[in-house]
C-alpha positions in Angstrom: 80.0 96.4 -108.3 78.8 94.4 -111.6 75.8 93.3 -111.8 73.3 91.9 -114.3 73.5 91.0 -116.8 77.9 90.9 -116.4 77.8 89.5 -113.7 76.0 86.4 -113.1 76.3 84.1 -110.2 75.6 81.0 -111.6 78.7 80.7 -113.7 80.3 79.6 -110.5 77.6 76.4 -109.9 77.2 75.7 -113.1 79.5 72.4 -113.3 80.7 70.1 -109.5 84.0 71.0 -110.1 83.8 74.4 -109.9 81.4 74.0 -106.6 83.9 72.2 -105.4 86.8 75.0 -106.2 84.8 78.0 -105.1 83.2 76.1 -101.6 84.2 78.5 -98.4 83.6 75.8 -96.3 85.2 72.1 -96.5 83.5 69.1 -94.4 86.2 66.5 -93.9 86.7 63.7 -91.2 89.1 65.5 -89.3 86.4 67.3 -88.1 84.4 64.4 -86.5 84.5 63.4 -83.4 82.1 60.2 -82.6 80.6 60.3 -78.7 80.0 56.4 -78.0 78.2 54.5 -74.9 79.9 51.4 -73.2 78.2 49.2 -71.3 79.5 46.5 -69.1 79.2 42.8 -70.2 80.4 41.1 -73.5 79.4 40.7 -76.4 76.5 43.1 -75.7 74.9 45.5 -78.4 71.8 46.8 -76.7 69.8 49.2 -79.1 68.7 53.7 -78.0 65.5 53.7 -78.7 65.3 56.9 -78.7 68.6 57.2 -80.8 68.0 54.7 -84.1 71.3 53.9 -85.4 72.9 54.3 -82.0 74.2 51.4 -79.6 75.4 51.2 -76.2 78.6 48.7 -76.8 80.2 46.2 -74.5 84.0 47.1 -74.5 84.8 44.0 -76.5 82.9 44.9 -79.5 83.8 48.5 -78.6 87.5 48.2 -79.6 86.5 47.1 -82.9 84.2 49.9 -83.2 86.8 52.8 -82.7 89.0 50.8 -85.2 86.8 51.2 -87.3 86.5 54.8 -87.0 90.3 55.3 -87.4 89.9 53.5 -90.6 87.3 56.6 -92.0 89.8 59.0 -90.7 87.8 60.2 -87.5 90.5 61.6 -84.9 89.0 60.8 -81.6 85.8 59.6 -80.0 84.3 60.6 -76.5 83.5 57.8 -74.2 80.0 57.8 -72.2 79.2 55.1 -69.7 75.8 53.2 -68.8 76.5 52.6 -65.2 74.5 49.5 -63.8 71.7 51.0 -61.2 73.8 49.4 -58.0 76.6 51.6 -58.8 74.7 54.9 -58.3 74.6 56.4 -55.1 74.3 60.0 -53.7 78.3 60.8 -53.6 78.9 59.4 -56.7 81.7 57.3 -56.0 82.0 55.4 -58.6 83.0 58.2 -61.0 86.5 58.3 -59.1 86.8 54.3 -59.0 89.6 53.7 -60.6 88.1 50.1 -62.8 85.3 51.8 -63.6 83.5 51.0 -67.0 85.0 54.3 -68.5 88.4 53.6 -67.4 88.3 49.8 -68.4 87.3 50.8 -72.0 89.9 53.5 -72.3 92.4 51.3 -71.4 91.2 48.9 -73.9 90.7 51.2 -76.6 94.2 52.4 -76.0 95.7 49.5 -75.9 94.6 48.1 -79.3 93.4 51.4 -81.2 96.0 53.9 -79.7 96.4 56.3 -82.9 92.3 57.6 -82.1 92.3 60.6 -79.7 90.0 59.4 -76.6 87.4 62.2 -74.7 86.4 61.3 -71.5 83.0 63.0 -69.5 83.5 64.5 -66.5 80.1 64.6 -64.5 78.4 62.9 -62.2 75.1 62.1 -64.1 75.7 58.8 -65.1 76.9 57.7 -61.5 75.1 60.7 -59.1 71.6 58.3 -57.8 69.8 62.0 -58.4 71.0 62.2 -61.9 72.3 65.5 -61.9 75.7 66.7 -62.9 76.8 67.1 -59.3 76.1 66.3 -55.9 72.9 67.1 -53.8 72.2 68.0 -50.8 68.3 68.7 -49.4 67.3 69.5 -53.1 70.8 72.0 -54.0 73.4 70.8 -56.5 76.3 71.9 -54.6 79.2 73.6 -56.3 82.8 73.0 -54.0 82.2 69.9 -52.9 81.3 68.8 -56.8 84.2 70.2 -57.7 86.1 68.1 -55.4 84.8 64.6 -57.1 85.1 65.8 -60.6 89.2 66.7 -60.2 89.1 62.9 -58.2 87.2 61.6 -61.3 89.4 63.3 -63.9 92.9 61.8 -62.5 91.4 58.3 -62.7 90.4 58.9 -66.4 93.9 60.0 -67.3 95.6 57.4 -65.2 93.6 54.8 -67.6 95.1 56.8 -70.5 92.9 59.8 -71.3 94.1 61.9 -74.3 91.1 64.8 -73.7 89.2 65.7 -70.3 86.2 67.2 -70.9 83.9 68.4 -67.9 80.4 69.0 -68.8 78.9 70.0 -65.5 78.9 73.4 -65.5 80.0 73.5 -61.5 82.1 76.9 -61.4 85.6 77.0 -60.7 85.8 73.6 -61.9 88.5 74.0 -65.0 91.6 76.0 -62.5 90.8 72.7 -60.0 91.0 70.1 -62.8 93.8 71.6 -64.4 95.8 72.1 -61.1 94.9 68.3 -60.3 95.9 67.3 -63.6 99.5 69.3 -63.5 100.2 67.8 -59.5 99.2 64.5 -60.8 101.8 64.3 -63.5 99.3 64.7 -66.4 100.6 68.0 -67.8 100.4 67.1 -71.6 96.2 66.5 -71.1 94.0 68.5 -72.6 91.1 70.6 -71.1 88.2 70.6 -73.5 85.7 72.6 -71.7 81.9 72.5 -71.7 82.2 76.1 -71.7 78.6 76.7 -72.9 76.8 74.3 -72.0 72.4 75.3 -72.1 69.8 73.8 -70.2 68.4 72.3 -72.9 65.6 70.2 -73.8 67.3 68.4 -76.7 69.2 66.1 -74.7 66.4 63.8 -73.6 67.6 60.9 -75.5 71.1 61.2 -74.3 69.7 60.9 -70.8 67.9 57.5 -71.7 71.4 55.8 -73.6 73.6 56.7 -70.1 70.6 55.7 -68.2 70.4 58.8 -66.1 66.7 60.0 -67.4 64.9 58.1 -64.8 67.3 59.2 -61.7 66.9 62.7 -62.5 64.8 64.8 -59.7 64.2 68.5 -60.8 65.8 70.1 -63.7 69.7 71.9 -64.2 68.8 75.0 -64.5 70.5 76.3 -61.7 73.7 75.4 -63.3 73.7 74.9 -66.9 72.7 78.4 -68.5 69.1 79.8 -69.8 68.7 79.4 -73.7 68.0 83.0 -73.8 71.2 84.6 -72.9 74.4 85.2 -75.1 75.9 87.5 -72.8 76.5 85.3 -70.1 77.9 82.5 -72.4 80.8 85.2 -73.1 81.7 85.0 -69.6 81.5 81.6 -69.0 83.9 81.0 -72.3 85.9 84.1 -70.5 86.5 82.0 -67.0 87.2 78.5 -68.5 90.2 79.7 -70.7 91.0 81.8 -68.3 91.4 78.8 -65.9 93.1 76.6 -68.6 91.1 75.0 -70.8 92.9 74.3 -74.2 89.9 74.2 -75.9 85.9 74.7 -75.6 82.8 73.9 -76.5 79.3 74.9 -77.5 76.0 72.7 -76.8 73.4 71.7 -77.5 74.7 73.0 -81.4 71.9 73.7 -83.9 70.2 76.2 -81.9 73.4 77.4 -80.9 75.4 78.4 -83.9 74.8 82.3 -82.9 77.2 81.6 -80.2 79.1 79.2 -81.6 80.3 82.2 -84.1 80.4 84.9 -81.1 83.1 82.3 -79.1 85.1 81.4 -82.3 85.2 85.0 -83.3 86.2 86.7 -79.6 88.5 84.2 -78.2 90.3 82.5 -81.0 90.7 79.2 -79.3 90.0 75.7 -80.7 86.2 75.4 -80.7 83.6 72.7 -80.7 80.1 72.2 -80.9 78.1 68.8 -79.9 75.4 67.8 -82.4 73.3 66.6 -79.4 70.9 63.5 -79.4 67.7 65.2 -79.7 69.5 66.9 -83.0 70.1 63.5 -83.9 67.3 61.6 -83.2 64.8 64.4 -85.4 67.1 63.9 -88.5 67.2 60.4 -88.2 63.9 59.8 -87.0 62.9 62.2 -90.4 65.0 60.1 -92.6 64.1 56.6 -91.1 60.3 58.0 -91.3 61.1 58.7 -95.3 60.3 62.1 -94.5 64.1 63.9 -95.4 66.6 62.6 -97.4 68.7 61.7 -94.6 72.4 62.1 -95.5 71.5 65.3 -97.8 70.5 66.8 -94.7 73.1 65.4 -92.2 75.6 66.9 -94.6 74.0 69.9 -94.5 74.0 70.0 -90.7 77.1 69.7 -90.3 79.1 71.9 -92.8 76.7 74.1 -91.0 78.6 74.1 -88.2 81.7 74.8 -89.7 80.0 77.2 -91.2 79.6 79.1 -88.2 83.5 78.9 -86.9 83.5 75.4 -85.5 86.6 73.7 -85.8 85.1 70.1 -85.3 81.9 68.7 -84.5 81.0 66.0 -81.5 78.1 64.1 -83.7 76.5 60.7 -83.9 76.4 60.8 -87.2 80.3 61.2 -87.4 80.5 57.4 -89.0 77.8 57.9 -91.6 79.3 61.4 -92.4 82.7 59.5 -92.7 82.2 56.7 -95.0 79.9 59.4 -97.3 83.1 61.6 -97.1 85.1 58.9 -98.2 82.2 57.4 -100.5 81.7 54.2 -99.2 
């Protein structure tokens, strides 16, 4: 092997365009996928504190908004509700009512903007009056009878015209049961996009507050989503899910992930994903509002980071900003 003085590695990053010819790793906007919050109403932009930049949108100014995100090249968006208090109860109906806020904006969105791929949540957080991702009895999260509500909740969303389903609760079992719901329903050509992964993390605080579920929430999930310590067991869980179906998975919280974001590209070959979660979000911004970072130096950075590590696209907030920088707006 040369070495120096023949060989020099700055040659190659001496000039852009060579940078640009050598890079191992291409950001483009194919890779985005833009998680947005709905909230009933019209005309209604109601500012995440805890997420600057971010907006829960009535469905009217919500169309526009994905439209907008077609226009930057961004392939699909994932849709999370802020379900008025009234709606909550224990059993979570309202996640399988069929004019729910989630299935009134898909409709809408598919109706006026139907070349962007749409992801629909599955979980009971936003509509569960306990705030966890399933049902609860006497302090348990119960797993079956979760199950149950999610696969009810999943038809409804693809009825309304769901491209992606993509349970995040971490319930076991839950992927065979959606898929087998989906295939008896009719819905064969819907994806499963798998929380597969999924840590109990403490980075998804401001997520909590934008679907309003923060104040509901009794206890912690660490009885279901997994401990930020193991790898392991993330090998299994990725193991069950595409065993059960799932056409794809994913990976989150990301950033503090990436380790296995490279061990489940690398072992199972399947389309993977990771979701640049809130509290990842709200630090950069926060940084870069605060003067502190140069913000889109560093979100750029973030997220060719996660190609980096073997992701094939990236659920982000900053999938808009990334997008017009991408196509130098």
């Amino acid at each position: 092997m040369a070495t120096f003085p023949r060989k020099r590695m700055r040659r190659n990053r001496q000039a852009p365009w060579i940078r640009r010819l050598v890079a191992e790793n291409v950001l483009t906007a194919d890779d985005l996928i833009w998680p947005v919050f709905v909230v009933d109403g019209e005309n209604k932009r109601e500012p995440v504190p805890s997420m600057p930049g971010v907006d829960r949108l009535s469905i009217d100014l919500l169309v526009p908004a994905v439209a907008e995100a077609r226009d930057l090249g961004i392939p699909a968006i994932a849709i999370f509700p802020y379900t008025d208090e009234t709606l909550k109860t224990p059993d979570a109906r309202e996640a399988y009512n069929p004019d729910n806020l989630v299935c009134r904006a898909v409709r809408a969105v598919k109706a006026q903007v139907p070349e962007v791929g749409i992801i629909c949540d599955v979980a009971l957080d936003p509509f569960n009056s306990d705030g966890h991702d399933g049902l609860v009895r006497d302090g348990v999260i119960l797993n079956d009878e979760t199950v149950e509500i999610l696969v009810k909740q999943s038809l409804v969303q693809a009825e309304a015209g769901c491209d992606i389903i993509a349970p995040s609760d971490m319930m076991d079992g839950r992927i065979a049961a959606i898929r087998d719901g989906l295939d008896g329903g009719g819905f064969q050509n819907v994806c499963v996009m798998s929380y597969a992964a999924k840590y109990a993390s403490g980075y998804y605080g401001p997520f909590r507050d934008a679907v309003g579920s923060s104040g509901a929430l009794k206890g912690d999930k660490a009885t279901y989503q997994m401990n930020p310590a193991n790898v392991d067991e993330a090998f299994w869980e990725v193991a069950l899910d595409v065993g059960e179906g799932a056409d794809m998975v994913m990976v989150k919280p990301g950033l503090p992930y990436l380790d296995v974001v490279r061990m489940v590209k690398e072992k199972y070959m399947m389309p993977t994903f990771a979701y640049n979660v809130s509290g990842e979000y709200a630090m950069l911004r926060g940084a870069g509002d605060a003067g502190w970072i140069d913000y889109d130096k560093v979100m750029m950075e973030t997220l060719v980071s996660f190609k980096r590590a073997g992701a094939d696209g990236v659920l982000t907030y900053m999938a808009l900003d990334a997008a017009k920088l991408l196509k130098k707006i």
